[in-house]
C-alpha positions as CSV (number, residue, x, y, z in Angstrom):
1,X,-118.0,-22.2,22.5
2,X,-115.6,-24.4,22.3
3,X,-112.0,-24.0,21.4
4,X,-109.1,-26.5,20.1
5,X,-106.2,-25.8,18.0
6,X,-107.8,-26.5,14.8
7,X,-110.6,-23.1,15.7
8,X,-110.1,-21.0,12.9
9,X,-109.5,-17.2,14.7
10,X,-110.5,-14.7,12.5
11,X,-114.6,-15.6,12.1
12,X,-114.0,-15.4,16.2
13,X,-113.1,-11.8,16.1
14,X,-115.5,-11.1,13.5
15,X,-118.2,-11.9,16.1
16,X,-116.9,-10.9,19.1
17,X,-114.9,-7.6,19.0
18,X,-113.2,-7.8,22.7
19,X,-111.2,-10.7,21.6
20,X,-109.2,-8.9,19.2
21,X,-108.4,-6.3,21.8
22,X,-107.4,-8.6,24.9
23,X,-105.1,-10.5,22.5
24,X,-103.9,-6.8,21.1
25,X,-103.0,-6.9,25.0
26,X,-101.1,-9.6,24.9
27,X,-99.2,-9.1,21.5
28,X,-99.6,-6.0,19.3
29,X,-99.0,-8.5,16.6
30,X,-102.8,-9.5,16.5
31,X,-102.6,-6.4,14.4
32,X,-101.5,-8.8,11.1
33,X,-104.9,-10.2,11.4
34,X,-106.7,-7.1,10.3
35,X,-104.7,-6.4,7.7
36,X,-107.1,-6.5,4.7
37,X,-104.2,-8.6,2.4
38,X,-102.9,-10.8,5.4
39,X,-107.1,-11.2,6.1
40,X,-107.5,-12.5,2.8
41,X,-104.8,-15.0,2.6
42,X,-105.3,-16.5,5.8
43,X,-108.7,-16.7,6.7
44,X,-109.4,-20.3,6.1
45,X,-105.8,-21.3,8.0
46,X,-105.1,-19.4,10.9
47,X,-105.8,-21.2,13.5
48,X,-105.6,-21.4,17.2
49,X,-102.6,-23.2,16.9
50,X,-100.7,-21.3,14.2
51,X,-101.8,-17.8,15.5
52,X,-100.6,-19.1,19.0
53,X,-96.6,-19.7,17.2
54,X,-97.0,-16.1,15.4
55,X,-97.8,-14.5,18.0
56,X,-95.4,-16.2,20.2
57,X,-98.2,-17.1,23.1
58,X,-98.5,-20.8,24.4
59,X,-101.9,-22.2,23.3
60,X,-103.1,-22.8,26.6
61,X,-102.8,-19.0,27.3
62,X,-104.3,-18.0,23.9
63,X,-107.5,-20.0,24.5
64,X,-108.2,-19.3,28.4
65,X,-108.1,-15.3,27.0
66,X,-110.5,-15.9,24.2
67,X,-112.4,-18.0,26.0
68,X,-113.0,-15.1,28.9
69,X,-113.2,-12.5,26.4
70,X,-115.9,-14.5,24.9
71,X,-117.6,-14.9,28.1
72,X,-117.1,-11.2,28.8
73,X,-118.8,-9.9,25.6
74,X,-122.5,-11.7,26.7
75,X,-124.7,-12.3,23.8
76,X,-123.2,-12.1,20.5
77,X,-124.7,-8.4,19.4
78,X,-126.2,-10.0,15.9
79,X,-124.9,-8.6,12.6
80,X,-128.2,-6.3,11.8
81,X,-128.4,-5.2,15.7
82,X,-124.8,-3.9,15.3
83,X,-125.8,-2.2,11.8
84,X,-128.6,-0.5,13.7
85,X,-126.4,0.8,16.3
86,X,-124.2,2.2,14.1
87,X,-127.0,4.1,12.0
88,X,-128.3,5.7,15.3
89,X,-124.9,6.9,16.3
90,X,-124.3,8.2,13.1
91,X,-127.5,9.8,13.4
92,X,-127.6,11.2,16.6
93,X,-124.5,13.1,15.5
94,X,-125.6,14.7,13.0
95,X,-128.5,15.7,15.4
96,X,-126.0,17.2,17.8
97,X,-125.4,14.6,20.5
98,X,-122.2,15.6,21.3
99,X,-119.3,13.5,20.2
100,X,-117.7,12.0,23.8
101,X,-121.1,10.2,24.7
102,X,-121.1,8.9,21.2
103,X,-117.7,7.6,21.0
104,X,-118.5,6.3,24.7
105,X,-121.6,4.3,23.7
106,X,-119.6,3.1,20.2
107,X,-117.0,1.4,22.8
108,X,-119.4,-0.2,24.5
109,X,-122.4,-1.4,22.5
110,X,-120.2,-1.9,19.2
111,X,-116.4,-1.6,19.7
112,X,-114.8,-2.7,16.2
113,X,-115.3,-1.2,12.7
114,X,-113.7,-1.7,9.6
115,X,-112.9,1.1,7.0
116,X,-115.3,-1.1,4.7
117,X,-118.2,-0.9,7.0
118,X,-118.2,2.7,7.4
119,X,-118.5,3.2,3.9
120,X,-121.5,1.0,3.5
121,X,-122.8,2.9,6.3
122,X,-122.5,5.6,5.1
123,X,-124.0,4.5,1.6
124,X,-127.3,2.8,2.8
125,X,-128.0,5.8,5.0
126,X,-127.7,8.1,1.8
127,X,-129.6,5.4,0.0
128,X,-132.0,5.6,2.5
129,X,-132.5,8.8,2.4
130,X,-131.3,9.8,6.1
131,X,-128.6,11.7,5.0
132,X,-127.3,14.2,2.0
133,X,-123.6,13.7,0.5
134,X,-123.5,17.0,1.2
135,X,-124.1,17.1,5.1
136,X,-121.8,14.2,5.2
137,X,-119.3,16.1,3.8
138,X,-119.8,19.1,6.6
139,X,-119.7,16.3,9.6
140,X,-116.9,13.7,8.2
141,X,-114.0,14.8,10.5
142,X,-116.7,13.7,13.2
143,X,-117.4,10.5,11.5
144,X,-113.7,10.0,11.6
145,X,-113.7,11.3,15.0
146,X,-116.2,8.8,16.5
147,X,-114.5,5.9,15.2
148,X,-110.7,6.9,15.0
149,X,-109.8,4.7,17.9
150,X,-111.0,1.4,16.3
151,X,-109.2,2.8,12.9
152,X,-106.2,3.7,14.5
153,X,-106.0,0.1,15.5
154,X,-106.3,-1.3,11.9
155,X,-104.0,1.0,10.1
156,X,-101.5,-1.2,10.2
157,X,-101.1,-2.6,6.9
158,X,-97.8,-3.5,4.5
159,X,-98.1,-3.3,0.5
160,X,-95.5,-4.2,-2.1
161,X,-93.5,-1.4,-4.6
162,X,-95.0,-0.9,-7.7
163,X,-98.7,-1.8,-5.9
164,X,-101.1,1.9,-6.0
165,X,-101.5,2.1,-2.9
166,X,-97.9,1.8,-1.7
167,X,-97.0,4.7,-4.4
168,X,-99.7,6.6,-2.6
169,X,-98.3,6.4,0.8
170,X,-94.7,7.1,-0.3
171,X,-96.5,10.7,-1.8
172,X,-98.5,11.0,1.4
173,X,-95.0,10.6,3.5
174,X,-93.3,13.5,1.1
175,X,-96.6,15.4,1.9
176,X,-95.9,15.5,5.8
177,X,-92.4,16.2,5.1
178,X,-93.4,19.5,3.0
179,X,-96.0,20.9,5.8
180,X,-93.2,20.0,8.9
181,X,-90.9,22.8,6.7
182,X,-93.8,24.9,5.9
183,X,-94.4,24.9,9.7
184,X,-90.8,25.5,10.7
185,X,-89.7,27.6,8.0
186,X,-89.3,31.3,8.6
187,X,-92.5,33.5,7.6
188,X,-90.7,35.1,4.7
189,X,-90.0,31.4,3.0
190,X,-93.6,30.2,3.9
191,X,-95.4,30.9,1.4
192,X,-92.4,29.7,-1.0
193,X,-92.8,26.1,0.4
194,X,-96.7,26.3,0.8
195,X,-97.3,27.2,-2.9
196,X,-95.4,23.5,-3.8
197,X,-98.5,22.0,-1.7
198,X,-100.3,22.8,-4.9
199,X,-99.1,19.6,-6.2
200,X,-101.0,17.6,-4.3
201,X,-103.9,18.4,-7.0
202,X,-102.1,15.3,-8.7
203,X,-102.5,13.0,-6.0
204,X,-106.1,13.6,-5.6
205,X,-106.8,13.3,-9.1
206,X,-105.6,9.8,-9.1
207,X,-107.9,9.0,-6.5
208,X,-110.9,10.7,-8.3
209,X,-110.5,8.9,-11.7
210,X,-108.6,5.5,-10.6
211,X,-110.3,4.5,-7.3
212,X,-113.6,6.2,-6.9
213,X,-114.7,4.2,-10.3
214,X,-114.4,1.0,-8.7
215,X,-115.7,2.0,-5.3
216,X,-118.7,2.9,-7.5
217,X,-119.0,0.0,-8.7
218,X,-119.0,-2.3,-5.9
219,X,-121.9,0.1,-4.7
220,X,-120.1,2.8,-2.4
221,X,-120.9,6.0,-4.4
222,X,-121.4,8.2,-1.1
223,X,-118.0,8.4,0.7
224,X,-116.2,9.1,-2.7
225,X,-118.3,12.1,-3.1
226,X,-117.7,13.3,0.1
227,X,-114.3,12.9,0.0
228,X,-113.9,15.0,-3.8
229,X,-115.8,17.9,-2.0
230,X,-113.2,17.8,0.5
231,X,-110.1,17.9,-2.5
232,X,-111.9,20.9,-3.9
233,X,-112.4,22.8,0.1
234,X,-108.4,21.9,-0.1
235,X,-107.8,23.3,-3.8
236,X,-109.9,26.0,-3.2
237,X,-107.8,26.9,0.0
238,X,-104.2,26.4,-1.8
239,X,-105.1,29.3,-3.9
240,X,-104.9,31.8,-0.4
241,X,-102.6,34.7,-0.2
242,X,-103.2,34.9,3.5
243,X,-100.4,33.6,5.9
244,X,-103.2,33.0,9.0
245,X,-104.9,30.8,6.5
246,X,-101.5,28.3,6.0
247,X,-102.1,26.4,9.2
248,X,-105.8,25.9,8.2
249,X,-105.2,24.4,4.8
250,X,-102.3,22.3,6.8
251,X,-104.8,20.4,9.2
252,X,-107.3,19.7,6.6
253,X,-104.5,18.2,4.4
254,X,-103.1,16.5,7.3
255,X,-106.8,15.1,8.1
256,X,-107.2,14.1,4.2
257,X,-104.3,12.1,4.7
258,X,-105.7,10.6,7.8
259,X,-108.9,9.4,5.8
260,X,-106.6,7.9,3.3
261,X,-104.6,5.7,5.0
262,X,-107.6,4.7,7.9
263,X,-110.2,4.5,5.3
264,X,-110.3,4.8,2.1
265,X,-106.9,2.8,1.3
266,X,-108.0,0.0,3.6
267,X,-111.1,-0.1,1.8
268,X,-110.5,-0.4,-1.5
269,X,-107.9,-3.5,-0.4
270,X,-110.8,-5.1,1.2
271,X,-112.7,-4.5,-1.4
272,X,-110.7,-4.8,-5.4
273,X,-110.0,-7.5,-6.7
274,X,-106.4,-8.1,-8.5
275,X,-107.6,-6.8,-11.6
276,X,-108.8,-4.1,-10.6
277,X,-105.5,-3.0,-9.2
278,X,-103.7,-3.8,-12.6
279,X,-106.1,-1.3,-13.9
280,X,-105.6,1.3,-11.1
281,X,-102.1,0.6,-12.3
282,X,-102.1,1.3,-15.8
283,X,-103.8,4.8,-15.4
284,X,-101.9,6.4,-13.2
285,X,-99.1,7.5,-15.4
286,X,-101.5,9.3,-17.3
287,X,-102.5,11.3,-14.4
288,X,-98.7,11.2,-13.1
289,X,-97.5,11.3,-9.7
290,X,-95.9,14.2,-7.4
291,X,-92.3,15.4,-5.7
292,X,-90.5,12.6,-7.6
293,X,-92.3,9.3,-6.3
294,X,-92.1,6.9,-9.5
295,X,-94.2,3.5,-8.8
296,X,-91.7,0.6,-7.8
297,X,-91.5,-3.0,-10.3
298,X,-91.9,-5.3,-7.4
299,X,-95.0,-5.7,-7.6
300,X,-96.9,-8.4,-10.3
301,X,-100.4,-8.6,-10.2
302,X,-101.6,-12.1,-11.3
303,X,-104.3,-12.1,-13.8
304,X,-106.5,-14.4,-15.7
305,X,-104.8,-13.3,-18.9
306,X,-101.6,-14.8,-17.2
307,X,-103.1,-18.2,-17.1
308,X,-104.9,-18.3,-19.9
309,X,-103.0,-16.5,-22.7
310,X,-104.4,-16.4,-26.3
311,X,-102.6,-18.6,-29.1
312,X,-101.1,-17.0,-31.9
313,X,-103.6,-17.8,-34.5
314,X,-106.3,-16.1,-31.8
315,X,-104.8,-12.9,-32.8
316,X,-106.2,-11.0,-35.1
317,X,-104.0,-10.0,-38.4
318,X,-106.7,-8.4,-40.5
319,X,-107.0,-4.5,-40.2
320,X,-110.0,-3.0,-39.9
321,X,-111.7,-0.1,-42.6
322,X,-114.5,1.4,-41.3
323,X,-116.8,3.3,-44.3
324,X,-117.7,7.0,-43.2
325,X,-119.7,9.2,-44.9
326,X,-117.0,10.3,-47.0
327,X,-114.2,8.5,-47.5
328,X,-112.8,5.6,-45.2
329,X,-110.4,4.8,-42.2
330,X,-108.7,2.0,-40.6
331,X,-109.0,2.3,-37.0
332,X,-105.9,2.8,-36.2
333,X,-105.8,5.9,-38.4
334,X,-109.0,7.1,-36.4
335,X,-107.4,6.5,-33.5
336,X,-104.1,8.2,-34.2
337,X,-106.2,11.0,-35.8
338,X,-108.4,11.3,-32.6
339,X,-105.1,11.6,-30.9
340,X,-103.9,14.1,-32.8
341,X,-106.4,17.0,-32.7
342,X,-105.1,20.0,-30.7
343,X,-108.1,19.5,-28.4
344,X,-109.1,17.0,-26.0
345,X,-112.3,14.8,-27.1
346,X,-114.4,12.7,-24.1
347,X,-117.7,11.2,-25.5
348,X,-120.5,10.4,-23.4
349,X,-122.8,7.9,-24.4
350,X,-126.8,7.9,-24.4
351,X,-126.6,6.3,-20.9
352,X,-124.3,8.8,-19.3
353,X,-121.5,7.1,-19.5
354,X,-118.0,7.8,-20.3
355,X,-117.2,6.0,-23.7
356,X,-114.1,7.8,-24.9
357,X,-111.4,9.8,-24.0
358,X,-108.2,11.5,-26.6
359,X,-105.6,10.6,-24.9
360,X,-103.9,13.2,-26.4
361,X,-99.9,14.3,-24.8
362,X,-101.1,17.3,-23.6
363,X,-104.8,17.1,-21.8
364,X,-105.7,20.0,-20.0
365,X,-108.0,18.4,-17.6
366,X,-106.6,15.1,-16.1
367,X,-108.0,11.6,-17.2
368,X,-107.3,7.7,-16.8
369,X,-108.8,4.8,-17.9
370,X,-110.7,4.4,-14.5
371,X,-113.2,6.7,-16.0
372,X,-114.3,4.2,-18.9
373,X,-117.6,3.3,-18.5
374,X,-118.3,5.5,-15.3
375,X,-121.4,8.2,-15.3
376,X,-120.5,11.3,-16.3
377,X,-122.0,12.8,-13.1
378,X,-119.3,10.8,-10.7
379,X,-116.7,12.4,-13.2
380,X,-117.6,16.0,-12.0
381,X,-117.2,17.5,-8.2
382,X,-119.9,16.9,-6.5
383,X,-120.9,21.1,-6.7
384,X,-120.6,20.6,-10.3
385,X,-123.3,18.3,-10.4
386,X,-126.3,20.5,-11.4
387,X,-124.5,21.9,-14.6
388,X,-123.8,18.9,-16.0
389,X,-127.2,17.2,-15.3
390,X,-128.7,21.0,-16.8
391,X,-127.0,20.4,-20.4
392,X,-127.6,16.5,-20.6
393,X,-131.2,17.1,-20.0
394,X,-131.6,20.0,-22.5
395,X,-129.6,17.5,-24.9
396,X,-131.8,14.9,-24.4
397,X,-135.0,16.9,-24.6
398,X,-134.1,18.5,-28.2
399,X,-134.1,21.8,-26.4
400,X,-130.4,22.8,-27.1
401,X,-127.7,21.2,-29.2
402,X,-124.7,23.1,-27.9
403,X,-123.4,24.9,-25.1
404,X,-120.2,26.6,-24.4
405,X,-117.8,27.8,-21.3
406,X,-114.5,29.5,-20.9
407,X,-112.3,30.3,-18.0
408,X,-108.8,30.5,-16.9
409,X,-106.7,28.0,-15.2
410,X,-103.3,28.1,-14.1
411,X,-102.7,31.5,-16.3
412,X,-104.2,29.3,-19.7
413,X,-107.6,30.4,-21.4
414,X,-109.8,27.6,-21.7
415,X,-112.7,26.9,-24.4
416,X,-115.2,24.1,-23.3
417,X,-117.8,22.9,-25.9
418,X,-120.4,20.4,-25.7
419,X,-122.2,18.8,-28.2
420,X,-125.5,16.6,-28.8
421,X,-124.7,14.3,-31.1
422,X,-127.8,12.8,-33.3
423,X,-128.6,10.2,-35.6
424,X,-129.8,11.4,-38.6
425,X,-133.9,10.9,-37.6
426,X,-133.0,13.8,-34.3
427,X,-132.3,10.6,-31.6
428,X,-130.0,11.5,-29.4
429,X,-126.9,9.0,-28.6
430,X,-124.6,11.2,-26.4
431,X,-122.6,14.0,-26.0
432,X,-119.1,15.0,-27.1
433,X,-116.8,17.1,-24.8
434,X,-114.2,19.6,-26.6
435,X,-111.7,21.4,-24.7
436,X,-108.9,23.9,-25.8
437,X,-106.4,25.5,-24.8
438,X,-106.8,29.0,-26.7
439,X,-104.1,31.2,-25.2
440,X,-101.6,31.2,-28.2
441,X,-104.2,31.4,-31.0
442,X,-105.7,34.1,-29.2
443,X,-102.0,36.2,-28.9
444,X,-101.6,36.2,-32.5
445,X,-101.5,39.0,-34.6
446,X,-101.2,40.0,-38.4
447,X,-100.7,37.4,-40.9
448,X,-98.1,33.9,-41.9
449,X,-98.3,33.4,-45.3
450,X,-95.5,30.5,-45.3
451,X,-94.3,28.0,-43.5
452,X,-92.3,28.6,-40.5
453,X,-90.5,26.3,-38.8
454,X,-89.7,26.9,-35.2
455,X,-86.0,26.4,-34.5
């Protein structure tokens, strides 16, 4: 191959892996150029010649080492020899080959991953029917495990105040400072400071309803249902009254965080596009965030909207009556009403796919926009799955109309109702979700007659 100062880099270390890491040699710097954002902006202009000035390396130098590092990697391992190399590794783990020979042959036959690539990995195998979620959820500190050297390599990435995902590191760095004081702190005050872990059930519930969606829809529906099984392993082990079982829940909080910011995080900014983001953005306050992180303004996402604004006269000024049955509404009134109930409503349409949400002040179950137009059965953890698939088939079929559940959460009695809704000739057209919170109504005793105001 030959090289000038005009050779764009980047398609370079696409191809041949031991570049990157004899330049990482000469300048840990090289380390900008797999940062997903700094990727995108300058694939088409780093050259030779401009990457030689950033990294402070005289061209001469920068080409002789590409140029050997080149000649070192042979043959040019073609992109669906590397994808099957990477599908037997990953599947001679999960037949038992023990992890150091893996991580051996991964250095030499392969050598470079991306966070993006293991998910599709991970997706076509499950598509392919090689592997279950479920096992994938029982192996994936291994997965991590085989790769974690090339990932620790391109963790190093910058965002911008106000952007999602730096609001989700700032948590993740308030997270680490809570389990270094639950490690130091005397046994008496442990479980004090564990029990504020609990929090944490915010942070992943952003993740579940704002990013999973979109994975989803770019076609990586796997590795987000690996990862929810883990937030419910996590959630399940907050709940301990055991002190031997504190350090446990630790590591596996530690690790989730470790999955976050090597994979998932750099994934979804390879992957989302800028209004996406702006749409991450706007449903996280309904989830809310945790141990005082509010979202920075630096941030402004540029969108099409931006460039090509309506004109006044595109606006409409006419309101809306919709005719029921009986009687008729504006929509705003329907909305407002909607909003108003003392329960919260989700509607699921005939497809399986969330339609509608109250976004009532109060939910008792956590929901964002991200959710909008997702199936129903991505919504739920994944050991969930079968109950909701039980009802939706029973609606579907004509066999039931209703069903019902209750429990207790967080010291509140819960009512959960679900209902087939039906045109008027029996065909089915969704289902509607009520949820309510029944703990008051369920206290009160003897009669009110009037009125009564509470001061």
């Amino acid at each position: 191959m030959e090289l000038n100062s005009s050779t764009k880099l980047i398609p370079i270390i696409d191809k041949y892996p031991k570049v990157y890491e004899e330049l990482y040699k000469l300048s840990p710097k090289v380390k900008k150029l797999k940062n997903p954002i700094a990727r995108k902006m300058m694939a088409k202009k780093a050259t030779l010649e401009m990457v030689s000035n950033m990294l402070k390396i005289p061209l001469e130098k920068l080409i002789s080492t590409i140029q050997n590092a080149i000649e070192a990697s042979g043959t040019a391992v073609s992109e669906k020899d590397r994808k099957g190399m990477l599908k037997k590794l990953l599947l001679d783990m999960h037949k038992g080959v023990d992890i150091e020979i893996l991580k051996a042959q991964f250095k030499e036959a392969v050598g470079d991953i991306s966070s993006y690539e293991i998910g599709k990995l991970e997706q076509q195998l499950i598509d392919d029917g090689y592997l279950d979620p479920k096992e994938i959820s029982k192996l994936s500190d291994l997965h991590v495990d085989l790769f974690r050297d090339a990932l620790d390599v391109k963790a190093d990435y910058k965002t911008i105040p106000g952007h999602p995902i730096h609001t989700y590191l700032q948590e993740n760095l308030e997270i680490a400072n809570l389990i270094r004081k639950i490690r130091s702190a005397h046994e008496s005050e442990k479980f004090d400071l564990f029990n504020k872990l609990g929090k944490i059930n915010r942070h992943y519930a952003r993740k579940e309803n704002q990013l999973f969606p979109i994975l989803e829809k770019n076609g990586i529906s796997g590795p987000p249902q690996v990862m929810w099984a883990v937030h419910d392993e996590i959630r399940g082990l907050l709940k301990t009254d055991k002190i031997e079982i504190i350090e446990l829940v630790l590591k596996k909080v530690e690790d989730m965080i470790y999955k976050e910011e090597h994979i998932l995080f750099p994934m979804t900014l390879e992957i989302f596009k800028e209004q996406d983001w702006l749409s991450v953005q706007k449903g996280e306050e309904e989830i809310g965030f945790i141990f005082g992180i509010e979202p920075g303004d630096e941030w402004k996402p540029i969108t099409a909207s931006d460039v090509h604004k309506p004109l006044p006269s595109e606006t409409p000024t006419t309101e809306k009556i919709l005719n029921l049955d009986i009687g008729n509404l504006t929509l705003e009134q329907i909305n407002i009403m909607l909003k108003t109930l003392p329960v919260d409503i989700t509607f699921v349409n005939e497809r399986d796919e969330v339609a509608y949400y109250s976004d009532s002040e109060d939910r008792i179950f956590p929901r964002s926009r991200g959710i909008i137009g997702r199936v129903v059965q991505k919504c739920h953890p994944p050991k969930s799955v079968h109950v909701v698939e039980n009802i939706l088939n029973k609606f579907k079929s004509g066999e039931k109309n209703d069903a019902e559940f209750w429990i207790q959460l967080d010291g509140k009695f819960i009512y959960i109702r679900y209902f087939a809704m039906r045109e008027d000739d029996g065909k089915y057209i969704g289902t509607l979700e009520v949820s309510q919170e029944l703990s008051r109504l369920r206290a009160l005793e003897g009669e009110r007659r009037l009125v009564q105001w509470d001061l």
